[in-house]
N, CA, C and O of each residue as an XYZ file, in Angstrom:
260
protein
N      13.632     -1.108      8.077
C      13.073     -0.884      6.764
C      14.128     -1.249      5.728
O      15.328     -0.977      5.742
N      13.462     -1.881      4.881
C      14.788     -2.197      3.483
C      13.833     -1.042      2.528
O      12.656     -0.776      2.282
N      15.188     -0.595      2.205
C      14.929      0.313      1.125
C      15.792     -0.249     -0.219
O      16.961     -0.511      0.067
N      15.398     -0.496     -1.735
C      15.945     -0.744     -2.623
C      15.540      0.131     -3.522
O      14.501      0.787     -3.445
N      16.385      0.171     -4.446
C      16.526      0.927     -5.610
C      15.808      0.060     -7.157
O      16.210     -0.978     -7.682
N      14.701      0.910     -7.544
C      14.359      0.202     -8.642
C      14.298      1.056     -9.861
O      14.409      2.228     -9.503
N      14.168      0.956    -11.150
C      14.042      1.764    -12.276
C      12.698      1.749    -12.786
O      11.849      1.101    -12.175
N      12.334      2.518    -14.059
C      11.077      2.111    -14.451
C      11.423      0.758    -14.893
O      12.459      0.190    -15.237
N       9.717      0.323    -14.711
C      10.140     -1.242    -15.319
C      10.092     -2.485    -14.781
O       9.665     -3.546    -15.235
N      10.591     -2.201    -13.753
C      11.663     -3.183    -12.478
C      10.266     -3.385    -11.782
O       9.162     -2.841    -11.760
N      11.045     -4.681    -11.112
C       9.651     -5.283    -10.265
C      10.359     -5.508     -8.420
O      11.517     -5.466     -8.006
N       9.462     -5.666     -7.938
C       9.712     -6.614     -6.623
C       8.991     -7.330     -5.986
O       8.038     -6.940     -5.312
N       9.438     -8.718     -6.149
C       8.266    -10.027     -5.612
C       8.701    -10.231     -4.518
O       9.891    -10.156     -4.213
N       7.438    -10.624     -3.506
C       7.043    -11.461     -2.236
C       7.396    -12.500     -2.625
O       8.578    -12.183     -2.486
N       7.471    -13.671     -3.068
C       7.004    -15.079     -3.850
C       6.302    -15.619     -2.617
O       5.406    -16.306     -3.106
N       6.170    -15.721     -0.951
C       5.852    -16.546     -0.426
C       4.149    -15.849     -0.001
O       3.197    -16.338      0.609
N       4.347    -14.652     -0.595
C       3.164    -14.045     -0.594
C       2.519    -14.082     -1.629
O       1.318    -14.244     -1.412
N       2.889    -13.974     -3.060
C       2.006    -13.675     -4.486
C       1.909    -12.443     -4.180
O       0.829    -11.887     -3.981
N       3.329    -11.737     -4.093
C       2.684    -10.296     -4.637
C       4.067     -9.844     -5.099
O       5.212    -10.115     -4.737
N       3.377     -8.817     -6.313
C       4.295     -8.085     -7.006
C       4.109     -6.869     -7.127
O       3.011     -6.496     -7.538
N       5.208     -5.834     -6.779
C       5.256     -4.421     -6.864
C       5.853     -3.987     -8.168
O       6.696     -4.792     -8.565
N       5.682     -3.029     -8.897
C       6.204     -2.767     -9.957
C       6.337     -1.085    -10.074
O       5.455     -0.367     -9.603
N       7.492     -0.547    -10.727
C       7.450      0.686    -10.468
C       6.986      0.843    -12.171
O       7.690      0.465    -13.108
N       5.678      1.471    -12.288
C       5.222      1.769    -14.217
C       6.116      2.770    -14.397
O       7.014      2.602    -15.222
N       6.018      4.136    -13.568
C       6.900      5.291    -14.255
C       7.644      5.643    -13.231
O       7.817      4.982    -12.207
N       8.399      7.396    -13.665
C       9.101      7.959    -12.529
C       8.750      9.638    -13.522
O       9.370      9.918    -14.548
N       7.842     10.386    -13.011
C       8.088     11.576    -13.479
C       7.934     12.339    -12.579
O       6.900     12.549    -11.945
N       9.644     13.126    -12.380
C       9.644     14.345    -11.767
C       9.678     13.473    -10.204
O      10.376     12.482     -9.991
N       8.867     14.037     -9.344
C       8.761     13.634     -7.855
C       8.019     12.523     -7.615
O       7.946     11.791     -6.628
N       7.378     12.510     -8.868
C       6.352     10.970     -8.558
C       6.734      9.499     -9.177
O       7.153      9.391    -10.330
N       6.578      8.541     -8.431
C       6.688      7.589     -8.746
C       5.024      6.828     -8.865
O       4.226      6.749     -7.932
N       4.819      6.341    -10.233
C       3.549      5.612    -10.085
C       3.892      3.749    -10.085
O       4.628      3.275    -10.951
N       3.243      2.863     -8.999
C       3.750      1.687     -8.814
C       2.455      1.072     -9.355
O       1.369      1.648     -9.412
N       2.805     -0.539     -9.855
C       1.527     -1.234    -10.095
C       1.615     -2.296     -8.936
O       2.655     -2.425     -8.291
N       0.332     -3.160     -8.656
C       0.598     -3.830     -7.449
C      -0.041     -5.727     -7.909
O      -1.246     -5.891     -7.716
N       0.712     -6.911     -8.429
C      -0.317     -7.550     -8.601
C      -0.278     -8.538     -6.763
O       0.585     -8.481     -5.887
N      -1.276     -9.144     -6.794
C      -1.665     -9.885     -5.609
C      -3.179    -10.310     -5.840
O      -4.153     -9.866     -6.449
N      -2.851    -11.464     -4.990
C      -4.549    -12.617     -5.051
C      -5.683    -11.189     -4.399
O      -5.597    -10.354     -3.499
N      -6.424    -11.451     -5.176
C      -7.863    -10.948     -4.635
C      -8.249    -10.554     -2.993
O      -8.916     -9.578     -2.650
N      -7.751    -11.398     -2.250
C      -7.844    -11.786     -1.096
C      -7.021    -10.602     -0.199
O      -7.532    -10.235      0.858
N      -6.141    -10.200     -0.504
C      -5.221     -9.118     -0.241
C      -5.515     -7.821     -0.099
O      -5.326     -7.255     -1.176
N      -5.955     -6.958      0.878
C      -6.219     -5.749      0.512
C      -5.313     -4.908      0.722
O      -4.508     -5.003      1.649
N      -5.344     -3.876     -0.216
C      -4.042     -3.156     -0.304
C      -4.830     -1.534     -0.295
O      -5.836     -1.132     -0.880
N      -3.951     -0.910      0.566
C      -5.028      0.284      0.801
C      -3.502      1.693      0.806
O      -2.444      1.251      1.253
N      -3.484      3.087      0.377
C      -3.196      3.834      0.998
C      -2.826      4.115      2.581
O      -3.743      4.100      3.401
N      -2.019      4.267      2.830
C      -1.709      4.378      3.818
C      -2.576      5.590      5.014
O      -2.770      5.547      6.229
N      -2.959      6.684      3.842
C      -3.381      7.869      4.740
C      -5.110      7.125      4.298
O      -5.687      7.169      5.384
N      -6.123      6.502      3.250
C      -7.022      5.891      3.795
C      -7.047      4.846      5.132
O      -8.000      4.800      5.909
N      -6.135      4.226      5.225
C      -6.164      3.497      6.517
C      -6.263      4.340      7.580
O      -7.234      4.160      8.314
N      -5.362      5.378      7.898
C      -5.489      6.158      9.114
C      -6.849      6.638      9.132
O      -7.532      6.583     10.155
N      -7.304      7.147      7.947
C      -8.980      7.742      7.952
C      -9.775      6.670      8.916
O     -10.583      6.706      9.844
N      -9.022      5.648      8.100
C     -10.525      4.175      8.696
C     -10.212      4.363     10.052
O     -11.056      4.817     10.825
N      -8.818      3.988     10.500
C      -9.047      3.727     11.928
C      -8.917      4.685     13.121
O      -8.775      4.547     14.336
N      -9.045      5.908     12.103
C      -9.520      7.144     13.289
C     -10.656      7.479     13.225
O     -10.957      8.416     13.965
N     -11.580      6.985     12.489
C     -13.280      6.639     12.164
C     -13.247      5.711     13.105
O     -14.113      5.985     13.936
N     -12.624      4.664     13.407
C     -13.328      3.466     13.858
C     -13.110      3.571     15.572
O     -13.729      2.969     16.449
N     -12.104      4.468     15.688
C     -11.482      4.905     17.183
C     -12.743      5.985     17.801
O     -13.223      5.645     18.883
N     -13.162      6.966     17.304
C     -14.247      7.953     17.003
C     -15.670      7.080     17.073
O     -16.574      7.765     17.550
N     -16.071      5.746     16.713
C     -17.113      5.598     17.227
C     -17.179      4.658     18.457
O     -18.188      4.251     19.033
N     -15.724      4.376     18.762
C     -15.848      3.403     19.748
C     -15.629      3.912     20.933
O     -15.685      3.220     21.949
N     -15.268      5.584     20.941
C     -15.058      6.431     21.744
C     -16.698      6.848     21.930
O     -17.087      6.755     23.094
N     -17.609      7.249     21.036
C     -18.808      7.702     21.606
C     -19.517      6.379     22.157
O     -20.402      6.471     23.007
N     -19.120      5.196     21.670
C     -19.910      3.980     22.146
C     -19.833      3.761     23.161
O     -20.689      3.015     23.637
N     -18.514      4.421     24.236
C     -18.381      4.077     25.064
C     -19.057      5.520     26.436
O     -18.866      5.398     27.646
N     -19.687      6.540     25.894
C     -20.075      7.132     26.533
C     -21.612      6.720     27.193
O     -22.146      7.458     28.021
């Protein structure tokens, strides 16, 4: 894992991807980030993903009964 240090403000580009992370604020414990990237890109929460694919594990488990 690379971990870097950014401020408000500050960005961090992919370039070979088209994507840009941006940190908007920092208050207190939270950090709020902006994200740009092509359309095409889906960018999801991390704990929605686990939802999806313990939904998707859950029906492929009864499918298989």
């Amino acid at each position: 894992m690379l971990v870097l240090g950014r401020k408000s403000g500050q960005t961090i580009t992919f370039p070979d991807l088209d994507i840009e992370v941006a940190v908007v604020s920092i208050i207190g414990d939270k950090v709020r980030i902006g994200i740009v990237a092509p359309a095409s890109v889906r960018i999801l929460r991390t704990e929605i993903m686990e939802r999806y694919h313990d939904d998707a594990n859950e029906e492929a488990e009864a499918g298989d009964a």
